[in-house]
C-alpha positions as CSV (number, residue, x, y, z in Angstrom):
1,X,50.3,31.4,117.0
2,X,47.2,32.8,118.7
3,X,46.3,29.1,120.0
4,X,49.5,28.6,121.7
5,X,49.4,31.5,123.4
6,X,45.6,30.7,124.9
7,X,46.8,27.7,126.1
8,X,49.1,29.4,128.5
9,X,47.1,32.2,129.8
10,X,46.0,30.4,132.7
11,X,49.9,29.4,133.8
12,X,50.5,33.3,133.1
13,X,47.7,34.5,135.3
14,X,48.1,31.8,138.5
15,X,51.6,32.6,138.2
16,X,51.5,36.4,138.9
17,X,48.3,35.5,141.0
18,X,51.2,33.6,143.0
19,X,53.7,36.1,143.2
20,X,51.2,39.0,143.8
21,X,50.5,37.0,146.7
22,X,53.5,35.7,148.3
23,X,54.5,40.0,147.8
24,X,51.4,40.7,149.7
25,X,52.6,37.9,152.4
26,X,56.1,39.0,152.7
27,X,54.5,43.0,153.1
28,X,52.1,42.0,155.9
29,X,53.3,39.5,157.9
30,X,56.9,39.2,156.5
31,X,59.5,38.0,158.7
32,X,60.9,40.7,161.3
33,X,64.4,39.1,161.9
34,X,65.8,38.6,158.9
35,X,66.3,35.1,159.4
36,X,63.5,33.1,157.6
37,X,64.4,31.8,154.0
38,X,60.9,32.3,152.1
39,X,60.2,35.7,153.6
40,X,62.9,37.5,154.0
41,X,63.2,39.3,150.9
42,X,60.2,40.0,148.9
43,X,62.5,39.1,145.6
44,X,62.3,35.6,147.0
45,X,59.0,36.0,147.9
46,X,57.5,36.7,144.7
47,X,59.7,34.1,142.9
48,X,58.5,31.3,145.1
49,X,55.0,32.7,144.5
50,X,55.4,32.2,140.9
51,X,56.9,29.0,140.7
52,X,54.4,27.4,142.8
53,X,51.2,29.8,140.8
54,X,52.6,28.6,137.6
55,X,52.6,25.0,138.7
56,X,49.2,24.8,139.9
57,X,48.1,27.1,136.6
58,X,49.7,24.5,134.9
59,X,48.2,21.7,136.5
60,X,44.7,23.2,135.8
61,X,45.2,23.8,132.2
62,X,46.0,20.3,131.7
63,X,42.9,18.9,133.4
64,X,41.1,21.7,131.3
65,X,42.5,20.3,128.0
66,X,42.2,16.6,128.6
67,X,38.8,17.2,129.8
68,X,38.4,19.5,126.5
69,X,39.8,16.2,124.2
70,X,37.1,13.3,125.8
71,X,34.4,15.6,124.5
């Protein structure tokens, strides 16, 4: 049980990386009008943030563990 949950701690933490960061990017710069899709609300922010952190967390862990199998 403790195995499978290693393998997704990097997918957890570049996906709340993400939204941490598109929350920080809607805060800051944000869009003033209402108008723009992605940063408009910081809901839809943070979800985009964490789709796209848990994609690239899970990219990396795969390269990780096929890199981890050769050896």
């Amino acid at each position: 049980m403790v195995k499978g949950i290693k393998s997704y701690v990097i997918i957890i933490v570049f996906a709340l990386a993400g939204s941490t960061i598109m929350y920080l990017y809607y805060y800051f710069v944000g869009c003033k009008t209402g108008s723009c899709l992605i940063t408009s609300s910081p809901t839809i922010s943070s979800g985009y943030g964490l789709l796209f952190g848990g994609l690239i967390g899970s990219t990396i862990n795969d390269f990780i563990n096929k890199k981890n199998k050769k050896t």
